[in-house]
N, C-alpha and C positions, 0 to 999 in steps of 0.2 A: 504494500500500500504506500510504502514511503516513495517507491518509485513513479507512484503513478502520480502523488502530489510534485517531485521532481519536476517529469513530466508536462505535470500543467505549469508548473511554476517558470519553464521555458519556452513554453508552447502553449502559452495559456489562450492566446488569442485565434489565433491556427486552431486549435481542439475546443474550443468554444462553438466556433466558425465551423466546422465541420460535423459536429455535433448537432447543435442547432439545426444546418441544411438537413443532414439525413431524417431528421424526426420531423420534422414537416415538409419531406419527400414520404413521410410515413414510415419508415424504419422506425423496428420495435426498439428504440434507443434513447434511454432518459437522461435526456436534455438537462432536466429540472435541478436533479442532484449535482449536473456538472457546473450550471452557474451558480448556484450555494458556494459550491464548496470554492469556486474561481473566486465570488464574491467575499470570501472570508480571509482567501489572498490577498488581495486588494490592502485588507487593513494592514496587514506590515509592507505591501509595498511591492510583492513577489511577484503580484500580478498586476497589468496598468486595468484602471477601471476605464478611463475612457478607451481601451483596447479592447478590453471584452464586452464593454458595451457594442462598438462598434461591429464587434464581429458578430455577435449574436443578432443584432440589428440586419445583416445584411443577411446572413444565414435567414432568417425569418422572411425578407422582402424576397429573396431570390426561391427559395423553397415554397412558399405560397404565391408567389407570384408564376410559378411552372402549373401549380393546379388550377390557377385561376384563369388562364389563356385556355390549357386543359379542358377547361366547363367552359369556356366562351364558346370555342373551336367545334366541339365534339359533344357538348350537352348529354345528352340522356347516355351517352355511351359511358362518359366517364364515372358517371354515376353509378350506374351498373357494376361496373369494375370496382370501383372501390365497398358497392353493398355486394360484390362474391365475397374481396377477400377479407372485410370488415368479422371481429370476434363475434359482434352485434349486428350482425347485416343491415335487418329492417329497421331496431331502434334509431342505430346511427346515424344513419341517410334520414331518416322522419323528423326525428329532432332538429334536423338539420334546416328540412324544410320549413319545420314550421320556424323556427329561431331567425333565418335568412328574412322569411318571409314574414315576421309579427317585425322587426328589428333595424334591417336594414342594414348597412354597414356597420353600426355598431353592436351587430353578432357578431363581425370578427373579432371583437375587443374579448367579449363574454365566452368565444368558440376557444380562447389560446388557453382558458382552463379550466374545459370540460373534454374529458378523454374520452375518443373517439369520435368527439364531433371536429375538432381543430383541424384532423385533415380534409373533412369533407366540407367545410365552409368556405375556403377556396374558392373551390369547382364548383361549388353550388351561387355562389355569388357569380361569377363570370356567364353560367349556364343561365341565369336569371337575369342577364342584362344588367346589372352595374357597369359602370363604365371605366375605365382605366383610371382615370383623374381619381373619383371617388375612393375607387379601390387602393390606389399608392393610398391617400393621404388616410382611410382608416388603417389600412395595413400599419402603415410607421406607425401613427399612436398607439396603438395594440401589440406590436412590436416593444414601442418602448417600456410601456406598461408594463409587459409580463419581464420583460429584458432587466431593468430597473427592481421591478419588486422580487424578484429571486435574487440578483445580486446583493442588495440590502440586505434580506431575510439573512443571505452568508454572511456580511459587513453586522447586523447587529446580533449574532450566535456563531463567531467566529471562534469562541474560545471552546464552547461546547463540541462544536463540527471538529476542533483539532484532537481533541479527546476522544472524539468517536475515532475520528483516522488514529489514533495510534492502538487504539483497541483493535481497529478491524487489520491495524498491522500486523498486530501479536498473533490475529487468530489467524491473521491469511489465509493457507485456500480453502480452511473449513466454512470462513464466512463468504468464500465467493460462493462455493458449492450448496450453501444453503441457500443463499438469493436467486440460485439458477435453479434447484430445488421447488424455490418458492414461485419464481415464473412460470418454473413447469404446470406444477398444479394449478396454476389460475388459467393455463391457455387451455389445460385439458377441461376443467371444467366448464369453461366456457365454449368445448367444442361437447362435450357429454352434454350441457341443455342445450344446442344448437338438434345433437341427435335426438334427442328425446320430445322437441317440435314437430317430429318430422311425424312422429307416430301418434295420428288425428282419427281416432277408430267411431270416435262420435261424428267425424264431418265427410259428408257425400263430396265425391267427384263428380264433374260431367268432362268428356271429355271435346274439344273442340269442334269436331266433327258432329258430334251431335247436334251439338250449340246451334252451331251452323246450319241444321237440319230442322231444329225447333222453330229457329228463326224466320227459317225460310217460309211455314207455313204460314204466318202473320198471326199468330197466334199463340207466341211463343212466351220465354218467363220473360221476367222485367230482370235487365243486368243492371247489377250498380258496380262502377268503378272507383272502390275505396283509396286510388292515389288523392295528397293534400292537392291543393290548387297550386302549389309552386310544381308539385311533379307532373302533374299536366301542363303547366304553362314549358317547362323543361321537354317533357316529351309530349308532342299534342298528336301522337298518335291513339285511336281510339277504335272501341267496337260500335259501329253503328246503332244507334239509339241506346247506349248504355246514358244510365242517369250519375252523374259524377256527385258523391256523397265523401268527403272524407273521412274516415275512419274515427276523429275527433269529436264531429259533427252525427254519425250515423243515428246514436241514441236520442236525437232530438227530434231527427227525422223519420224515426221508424213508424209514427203513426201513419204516415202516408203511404205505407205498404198494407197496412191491415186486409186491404182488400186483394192481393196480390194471390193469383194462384200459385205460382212458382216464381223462387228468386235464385240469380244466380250472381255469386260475387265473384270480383277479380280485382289484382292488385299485378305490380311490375316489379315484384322482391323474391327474394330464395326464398323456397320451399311454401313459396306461396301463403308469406306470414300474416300480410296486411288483410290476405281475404279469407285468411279461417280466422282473425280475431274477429272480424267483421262479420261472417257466417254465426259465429257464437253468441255476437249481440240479439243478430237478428231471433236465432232459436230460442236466447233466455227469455225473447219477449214474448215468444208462445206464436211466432211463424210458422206455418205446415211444412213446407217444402222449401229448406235453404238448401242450395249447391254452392260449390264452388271449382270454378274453370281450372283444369287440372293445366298447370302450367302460363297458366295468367297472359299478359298481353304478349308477352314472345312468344306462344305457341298458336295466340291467334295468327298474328303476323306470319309464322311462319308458313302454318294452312295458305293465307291470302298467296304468301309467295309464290306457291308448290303449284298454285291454283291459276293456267294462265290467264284465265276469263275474268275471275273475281279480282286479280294482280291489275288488268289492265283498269277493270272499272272503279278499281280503288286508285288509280295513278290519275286518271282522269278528274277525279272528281273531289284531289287532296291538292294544299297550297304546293309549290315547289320546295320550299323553307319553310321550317318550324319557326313558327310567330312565338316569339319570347318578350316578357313583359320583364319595365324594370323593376328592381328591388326597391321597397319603400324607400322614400327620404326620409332623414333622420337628423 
């Protein structure tokens, strides 16, 4: 441990800086502990503060500033991507939405210290039309903010922090091997309830083909599309006359299904999370017939594609570009 305080104490600015980018490129890598302990530097001098400032600072603009062009560029794509590889798929990206979308730029302030949403506010600001102007200038403050209040936190518990470093010196590698111990069990567990989602024996499928086959009769169930309104404004691809309820909202809404024969819900998340919480609203309120579209808006999509008749009369009669609304002012 002594080597690694060395280490920062020569490199403090460089490993700040490096640090910093990779955890908000997303890398499982804690930033938080390293400018603590950079910051507790600082008081004797070991480390320059306006150096790790700066480095942390730019690290922040340059690593969130890749996901925000990211979500400008490629919208619902990047979204996706980051709710596969997300611990929390659905929560993270939801939260996200609705935080971006109640907020405005100054969710990025609020996003840099709630874990798991900090990567995806980025992408989801750029995906939602913020504008570069806006974006640099909350970025920097939220930058500075989080940059500043962790170095302090090390500047006023610098003496505490050198006594924990010489403790975790003595124990060295039993105290690395227990913190890789300890990440272990948190990534498994959170991959055990991701499995244990998946096994929904109270909730019916329909599978697209069907859908497609009920619909056609004109007589078909009522679909509700439980994305928030930022992930349809983000992705505005949709199933013809589904009714867009957000998942937040469904329970205020559900009077207006009473008379529904059949409902089918769909969402645009793993394991199709957002429309079996939604399916379960609907059943607790004493619905007959809730489903839910096995495989959600990319399995419709994909039928459309397969399908070259339905492909062409859906390219026909859809904008060239997805219309993206901006993010509130603030």
């Amino acid at each position: 441990m002594n080597e690694f305080l060395l280490l920062l104490s020569t490199q403090g600015s460089l490993l700040v800086f490096l640090v910093t980018l990779a955890t908000r490129l997303g890398a499982p890598v804690p930033a938080m502990p390293f400018l603590i302990v950079a910051g507790g530097l600082t008081v004797s001098g070991q480390v320059s503060l306006v150096g790790v400032t700066a480095a942390a600072m730019v690290g922040n603009l340059i690593g969130d500033g890749v996901w925000f062009l990211a979500g400008r560029h490629w919208g619902y794509r990047v979204m996706r991507l980051l709710c596969r590889i997300s611990l929390s798929p659905d929560s993270c990206v939801r939260q996200s939405e609705t935080i971006i979308g109640r907020w405005g730029g100054m969710s990025l302030i609020a996003a840099k210290f709630v874990p798991g949403v900090s990567v995806v506010a980025a992408p989801m600001a750029g995906a939602l039309g913020m504008t570069n102007l806006r974006f640099l200038a909350y970025e920097t403050v939220a930058a500075l903010i989080w940059t500043l209040g962790l170095l302090y936190i090390g500047r006023i518990f610098h003496s505490a922090i050198q006594d924990v470093m010489n403790v975790m010196s003595e124990v060295g590698l039993v105290a690395a091997v227990l913190c890789g111990l300890a990440l272990l069990a948190f990534v498994v567990w959170r991959w055990r309830r991701r499995r244990a989602a998946q096994h929904v024996e109270d909730i019916v499928h329909i599978e697209v083909q069907a859908l497609r086959d009920a619909l056609a009769t004109g007589s078909g169930p009522t679909v509700i599309d439980v994305r928030s309104d930022e992930a349809r404004a983000i992705d505005p691809r949709a199933i013809p006359g589904a009714i867009g309820i957000g998942l937040k909202q469904l329970p205020q809404r559900i009077g207006g299904f009473k008379g529904a024969r059949e409902l089918v819900v769909f969402c645009d998340c793993p394991d199709d999370a957002s429309a079996i919480a939604g399916a379960r609203v609907l059943m607790a309120a004493g619905l007959p017939k809730v489903r839910v579209l096995a495989g959600g808006l990319d399995a419709w999509i994909a039928s459309q594609a397969a399908d070259p008749v339905v492909a062409a009369a859906a390219a026909a009669s859809s904008p060239e570009q997805p219309v993206l609304v901006a993010a509130p002012s603030t």
